[in-house]
N, C-alpha and C positions, 0 to 999 in steps of 0.2 A: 353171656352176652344177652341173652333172652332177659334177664330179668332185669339187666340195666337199659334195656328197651324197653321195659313193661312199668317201670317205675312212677313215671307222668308220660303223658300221651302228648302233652304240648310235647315235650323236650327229647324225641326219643335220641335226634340226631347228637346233644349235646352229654346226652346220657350213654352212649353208645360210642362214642368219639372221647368222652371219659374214660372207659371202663378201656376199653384199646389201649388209650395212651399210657397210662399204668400198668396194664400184660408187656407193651409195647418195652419200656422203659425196663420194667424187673427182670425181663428176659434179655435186654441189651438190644432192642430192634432197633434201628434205623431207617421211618420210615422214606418213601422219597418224596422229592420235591413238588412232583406232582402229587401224590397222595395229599400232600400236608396242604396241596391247592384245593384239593377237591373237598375236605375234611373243613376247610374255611369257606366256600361257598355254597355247601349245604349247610353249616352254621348258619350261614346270612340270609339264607332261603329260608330257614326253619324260623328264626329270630322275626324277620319280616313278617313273615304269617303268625307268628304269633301277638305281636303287637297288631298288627291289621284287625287282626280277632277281637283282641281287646278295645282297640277302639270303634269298633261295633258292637259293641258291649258296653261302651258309656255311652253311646247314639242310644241304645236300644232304653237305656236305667233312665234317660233323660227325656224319651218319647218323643227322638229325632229319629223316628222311622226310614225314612229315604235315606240315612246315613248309614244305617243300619247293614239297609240294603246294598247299598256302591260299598262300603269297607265288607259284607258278606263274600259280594262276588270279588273285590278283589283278593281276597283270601283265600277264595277258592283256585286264584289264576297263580299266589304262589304255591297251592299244592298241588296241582294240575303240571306245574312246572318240573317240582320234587317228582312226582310220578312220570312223567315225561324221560325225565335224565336216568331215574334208578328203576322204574318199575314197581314200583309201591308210593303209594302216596303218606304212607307211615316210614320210608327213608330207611328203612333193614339194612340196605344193598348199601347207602353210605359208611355203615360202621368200621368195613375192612374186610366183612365176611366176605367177600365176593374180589378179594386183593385189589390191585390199582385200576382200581376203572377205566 
């Protein structure tokens, strides 16, 4: 699980929610309904802030500074959120490690 966390650092939750659902799957797990919620809205959270990132990243290549800055902190408010729900702003505790939240 560690190294499909360590893989890219944008993507840990999608890497990490990979690497499960193929243990998950070989071993015959079923997980539940809720799980398979949580697992889709730390996707959406991680996705978010990653593009948010990114286009503070074309603000920043194009020398739209102030854009820069509002898509910065908003990217910071969806990982402050991640951190909030799981306790790590790197999203560990979504993987499964920690079973149904």
């Amino acid at each position: 699980m560690h190294l499909a966390e360590s893989i890219a650092g944008d993507t840990v939750i999608g890497h990490a929610s990979a690497y499960a659902g193929i243990m998950e799957s070989l071993c015959g797990i079923e997980i539940s309904r809720r799980s398979q919620s949580i697992r889709a809205i730390a996707l959406e959270l991680e996705r978010t802030a990653i593009h948010i990132g990114d286009m503070g990243a074309i603000a920043n290549d194009v020398a739209y500074l102030i854009g820069n800055a509002v898509f910065g902190a908003t990217r910071t408010l969806a990982i402050n959120t991640t951190l909030a729900i799981c306790g790590t702003g790197s999203a560990g505790a979504w993987s499964g490690r920690r079973g149904d939240l």
